[in-house]
N, C-alpha and C positions, 0 to 999 in steps of 0.2 A: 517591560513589555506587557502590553496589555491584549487579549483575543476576545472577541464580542463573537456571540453567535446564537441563533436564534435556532431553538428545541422544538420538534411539536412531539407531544408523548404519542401514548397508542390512545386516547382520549379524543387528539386532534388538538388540543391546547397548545399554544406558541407560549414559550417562557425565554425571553434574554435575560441572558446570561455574561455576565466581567468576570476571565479568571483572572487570579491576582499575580503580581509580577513572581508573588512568592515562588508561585509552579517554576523552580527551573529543572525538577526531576520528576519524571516520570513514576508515582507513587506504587509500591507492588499491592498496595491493596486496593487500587483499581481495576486491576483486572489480574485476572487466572490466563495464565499462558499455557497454552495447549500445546506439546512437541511431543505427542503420545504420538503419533507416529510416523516423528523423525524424516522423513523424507516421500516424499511423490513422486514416483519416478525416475530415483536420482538424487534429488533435488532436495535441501534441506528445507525444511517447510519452517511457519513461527505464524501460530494464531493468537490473538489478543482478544481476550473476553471479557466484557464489562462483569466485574465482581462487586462485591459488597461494600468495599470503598467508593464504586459510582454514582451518582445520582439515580442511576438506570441499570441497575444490573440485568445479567445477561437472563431470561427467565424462555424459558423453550416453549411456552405454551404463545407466545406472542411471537410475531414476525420481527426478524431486525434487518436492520440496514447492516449493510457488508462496504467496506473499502478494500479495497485491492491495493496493496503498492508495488509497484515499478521502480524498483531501487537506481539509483543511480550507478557511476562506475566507480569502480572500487567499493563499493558497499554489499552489502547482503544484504540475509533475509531481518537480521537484527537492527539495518539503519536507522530502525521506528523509536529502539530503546538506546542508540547508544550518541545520537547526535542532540547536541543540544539546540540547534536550532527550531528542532521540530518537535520539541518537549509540550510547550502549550496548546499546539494545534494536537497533539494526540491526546492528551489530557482533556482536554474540551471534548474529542470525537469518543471518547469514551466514556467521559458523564455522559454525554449525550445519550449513550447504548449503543453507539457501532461496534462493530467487530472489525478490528483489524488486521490483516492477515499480508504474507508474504512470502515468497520463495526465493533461492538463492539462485534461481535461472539461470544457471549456467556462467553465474559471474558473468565479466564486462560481455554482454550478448551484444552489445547494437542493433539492437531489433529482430535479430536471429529467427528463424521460421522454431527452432530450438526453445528460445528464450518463450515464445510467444504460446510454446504449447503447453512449458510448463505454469505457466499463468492460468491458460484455462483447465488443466490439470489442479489447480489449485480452488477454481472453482467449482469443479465436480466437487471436490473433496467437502469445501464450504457448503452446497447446496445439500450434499450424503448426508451433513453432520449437524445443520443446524436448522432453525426454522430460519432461513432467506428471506427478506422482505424482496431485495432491490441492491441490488452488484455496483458500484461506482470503483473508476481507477483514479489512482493517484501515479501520476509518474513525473519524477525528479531526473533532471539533467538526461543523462542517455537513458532510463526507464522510460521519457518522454515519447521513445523512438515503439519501443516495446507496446508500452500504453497503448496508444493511437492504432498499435497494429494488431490489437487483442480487439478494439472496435470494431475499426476498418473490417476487418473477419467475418464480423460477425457471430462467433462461434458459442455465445452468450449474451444474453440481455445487458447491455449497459443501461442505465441510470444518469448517470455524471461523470463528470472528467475534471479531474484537477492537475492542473502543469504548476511546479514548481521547476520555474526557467528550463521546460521541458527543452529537451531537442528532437525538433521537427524533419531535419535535414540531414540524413546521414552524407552527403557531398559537401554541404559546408560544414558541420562538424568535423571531415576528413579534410576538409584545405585548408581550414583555422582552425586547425587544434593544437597550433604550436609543437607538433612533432608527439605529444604524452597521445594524444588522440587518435592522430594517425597512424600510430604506430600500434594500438590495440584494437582499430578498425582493420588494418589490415594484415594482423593476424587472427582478426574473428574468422575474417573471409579468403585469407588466403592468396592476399595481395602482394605482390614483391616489385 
């Protein structure tokens, strides 16, 4: 597996970039993980900080780019480091210089007014704590739901959106979810 992606530094300079298939873990000296303090509201937090292993380490006098993730269901705030699908693309976002960040939103939320506030609780927290360029969400499967309604809000600057096979549709997620889906949608909400 190969990830292409094009860098522009604080310069302005565009440099593409091939990680090699070799990335299939997420190396610890890329980034300094921040869980100093443990929870927002609740809520287990997990920040990713470009370290000394990155191309771009995380340096507070420059502005950086922030991703947000939207976990999927059954995942948490640690989806970023424990799935291997998603090893090169966070490997790449952090040579890059992003900051990765995540909360465990109340577990399977489906887009929960809950789930959605501890997102933008997550970005106070990012904005309090780092020099912020520019906020972007990433939301995975039902994060997708979440994602989209941290936008839709309004309640902070978006950037960018990235949907891995997000879900858009909490009714069809509930009528084809083969039973795993509708039966954790309608216990978020209360459904019998």
């Amino acid at each position: 597996y190969y990830a292409h992606y094009v860098h522009r530094d604080a310069a302005g300079n565009d440099s593409s970039r091939v990680s090699s298939s070799s990335f299939t873990t997420t190396s610890a000296a890329m980034y300094t993980r921040v869980d100093a303090v443990d929870t927002i509201g609740g809520q287990d937090i997990m920040v990713l900080v470009p370290a000394g292993g990155s191309a771009n380490p995380y340096n507070s006098a420059v502005s950086t780019r922030v991703i947000i993730y939207s976990h999927g269901a059954d995942e948490s705030k640690d989806a970023l480091l424990v799935d291997s699908l998603k090893t090169a693309c966070v490997n790449a976002l952090l040579d890059a210089g992003y900051i990765l960040a995540g909360t465990h939103a109340h577990g399977n939320n489906w887009g929960t007014q809950a789930g959605t506030d501890d997102y933008v609780a997550l970005e106070k927290y990012l904005r309090d704590n780092y020099n912020v360029k520019g906020v972007a969400v990433w939301g995975q499967s039902m994060g997708g739901l979440t994602g989209l309604s941290m936008i839709s809000q309004g309640k902070f600057p978006v950037v960018g959106y990235l949907g891995t096979y997000p879900a858009c549709s909490l009714a069809s997620m509930y009528a084809g979810g083969g039973g795993s889906y509708a039966s954790q949608i309608a216990s978020v909400f209360g459904v019998t």
